[in-house]
C-alpha distance (Angstrom), angle and dihedral (degrees) to the residues before:
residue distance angle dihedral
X1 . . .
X2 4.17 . .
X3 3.62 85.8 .
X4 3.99 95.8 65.2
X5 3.95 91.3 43.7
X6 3.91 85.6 54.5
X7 3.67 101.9 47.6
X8 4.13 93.4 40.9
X9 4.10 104.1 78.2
X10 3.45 91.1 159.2
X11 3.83 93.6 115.8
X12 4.20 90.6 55.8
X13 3.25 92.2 62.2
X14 4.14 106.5 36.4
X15 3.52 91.5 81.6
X16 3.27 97.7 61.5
X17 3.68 98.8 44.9
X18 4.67 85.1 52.4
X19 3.87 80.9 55.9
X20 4.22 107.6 86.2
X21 4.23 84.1 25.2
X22 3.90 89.3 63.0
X23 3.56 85.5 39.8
X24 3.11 94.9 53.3
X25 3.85 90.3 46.3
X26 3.80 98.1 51.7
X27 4.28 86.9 49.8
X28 4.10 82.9 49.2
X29 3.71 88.8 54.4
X30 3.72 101.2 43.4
X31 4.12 94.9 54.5
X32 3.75 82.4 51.9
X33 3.43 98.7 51.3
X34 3.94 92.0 41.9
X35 3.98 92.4 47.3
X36 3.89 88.4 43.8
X37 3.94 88.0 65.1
X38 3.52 100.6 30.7
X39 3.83 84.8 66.0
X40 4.25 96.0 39.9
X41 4.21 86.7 44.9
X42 4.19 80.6 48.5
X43 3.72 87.1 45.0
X44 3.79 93.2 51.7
X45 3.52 99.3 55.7
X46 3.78 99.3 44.4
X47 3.94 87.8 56.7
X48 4.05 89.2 53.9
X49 3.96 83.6 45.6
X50 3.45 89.4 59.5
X51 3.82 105.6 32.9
X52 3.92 80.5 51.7
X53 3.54 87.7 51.2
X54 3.83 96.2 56.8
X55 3.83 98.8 35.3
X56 4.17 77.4 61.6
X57 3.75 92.5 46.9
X58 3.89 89.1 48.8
X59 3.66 95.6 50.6
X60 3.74 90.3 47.2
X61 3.57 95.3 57.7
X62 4.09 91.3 40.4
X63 3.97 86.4 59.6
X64 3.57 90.0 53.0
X65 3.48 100.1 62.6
X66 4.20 94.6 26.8
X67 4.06 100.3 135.2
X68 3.72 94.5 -139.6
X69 4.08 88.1 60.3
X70 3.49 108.3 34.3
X71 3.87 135.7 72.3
X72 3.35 118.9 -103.3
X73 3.82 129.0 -155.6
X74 3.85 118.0 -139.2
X75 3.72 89.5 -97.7
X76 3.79 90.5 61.8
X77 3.80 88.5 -109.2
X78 3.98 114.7 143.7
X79 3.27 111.8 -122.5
X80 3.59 102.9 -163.2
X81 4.02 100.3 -119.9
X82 4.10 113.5 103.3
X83 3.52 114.5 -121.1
X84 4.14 112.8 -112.4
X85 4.11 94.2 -148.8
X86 4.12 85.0 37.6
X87 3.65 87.2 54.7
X88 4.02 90.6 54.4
X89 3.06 101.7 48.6
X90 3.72 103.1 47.3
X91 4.13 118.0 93.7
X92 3.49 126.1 -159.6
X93 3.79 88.7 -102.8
X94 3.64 90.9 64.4
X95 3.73 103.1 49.8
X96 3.93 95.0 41.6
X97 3.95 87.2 49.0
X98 3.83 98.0 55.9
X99 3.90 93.5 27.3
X100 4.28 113.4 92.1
X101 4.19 89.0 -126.5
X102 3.65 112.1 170.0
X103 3.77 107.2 -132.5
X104 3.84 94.6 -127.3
X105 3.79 96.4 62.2
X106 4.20 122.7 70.8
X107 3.90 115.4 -152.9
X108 3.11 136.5 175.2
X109 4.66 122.3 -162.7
X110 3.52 113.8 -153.8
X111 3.86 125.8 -176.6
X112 3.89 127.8 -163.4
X113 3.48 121.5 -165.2
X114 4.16 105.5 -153.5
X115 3.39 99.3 -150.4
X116 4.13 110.6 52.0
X117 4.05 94.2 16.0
X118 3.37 95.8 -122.1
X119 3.96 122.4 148.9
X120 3.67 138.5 -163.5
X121 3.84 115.1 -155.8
X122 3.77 123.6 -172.2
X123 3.99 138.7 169.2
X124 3.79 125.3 38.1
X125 3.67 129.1 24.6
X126 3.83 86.3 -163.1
X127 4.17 113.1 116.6
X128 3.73 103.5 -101.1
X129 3.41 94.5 -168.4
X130 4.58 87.8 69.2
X131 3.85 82.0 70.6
X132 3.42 116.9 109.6
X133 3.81 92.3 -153.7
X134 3.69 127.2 18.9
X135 3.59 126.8 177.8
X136 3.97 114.1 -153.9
X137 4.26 138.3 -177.3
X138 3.65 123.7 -137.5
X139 3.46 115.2 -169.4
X140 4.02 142.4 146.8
X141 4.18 123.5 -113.8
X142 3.25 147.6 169.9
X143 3.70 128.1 -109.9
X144 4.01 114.6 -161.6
X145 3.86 112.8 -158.3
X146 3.76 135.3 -157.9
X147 3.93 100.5 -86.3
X148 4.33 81.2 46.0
X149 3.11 90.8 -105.2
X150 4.28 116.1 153.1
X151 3.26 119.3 -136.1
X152 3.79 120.4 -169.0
X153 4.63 107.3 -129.4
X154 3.49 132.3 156.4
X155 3.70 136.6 -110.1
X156 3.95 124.0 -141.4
X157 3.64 117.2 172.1
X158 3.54 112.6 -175.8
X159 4.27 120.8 -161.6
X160 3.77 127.7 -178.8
X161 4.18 135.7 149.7
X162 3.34 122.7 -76.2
């Protein structure tokens, strides 16, 4: 029976043939592991890209139909057009006040009108252009002076993190 044990040296040698394969292994593991959250930190800031994204949208549409910009008809119906003389008299104060703003976000509303260059700016005096991702809204309206005259501007509302 001693004579087997002596002439088998398989087990001297096993360990160092395991050696590169759990080498290999642990390498195997670690590129997993570092793809694996590569794609969740990827993940993460898509789905603040996009909840970004909609908190702009939302805000967008809740400036359309804010009261203290818009034109109402004398049924108290919005009509869709912002009001010129609403326009300059409203302050920052005012819109953020009666806006639903969620604290962490910054924005800031700017409106163009095409035909006398003219622009109203409200919301944050912050420098947009420090945020490292900024979602904005582009859109045509119309602007509805005193005489009732239309006037075709533009919208930009621009969104980013605080």
């Amino acid at each position: 029976m001693r004579e087997g044990i002596k002439n088998n040296s398989k087990g001297v040698a096993g360990f160092f043939l395991d050696g590169p394969i759990l080498v290999l292994v642990i390498v195997i593991i670690t590129v997993l592991i570092a793809m694996l959250s590569q794609a969740y930190i990827q993940y993460q800031r898509e789905s603040e890209r996009a909840e970004l994204d909609r908190y702009c949208l939302d805000l967008k549409r809740e400036i359309q139909r804010h009261p203290e910009m818009v034109v109402e008809s004398e049924n108290k119906e919005q009509r869709g057009e912002f009001s010129i003389e609403k326009l300059d008299e409203l302050t920052d104060q005012n819109l953020t006040e009666n806006l639903d703003v969620d604290p962490k976000y910054d924005f800031i509303v700017f409106i163009n009108h095409t035909e006398s260059e003219h622009e109203w700016t409200f919301g944050s005096s912050s420098d947009v252009e420090e945020a490292s991702y900024k979602s904005s809204y582009r859109g045509p309206v119309l602007l509805s002076g005193e005489d009732s005259s239309t006037n075709l501007g533009e919208l930009r509302v621009v969104v980013w993190e605080d």
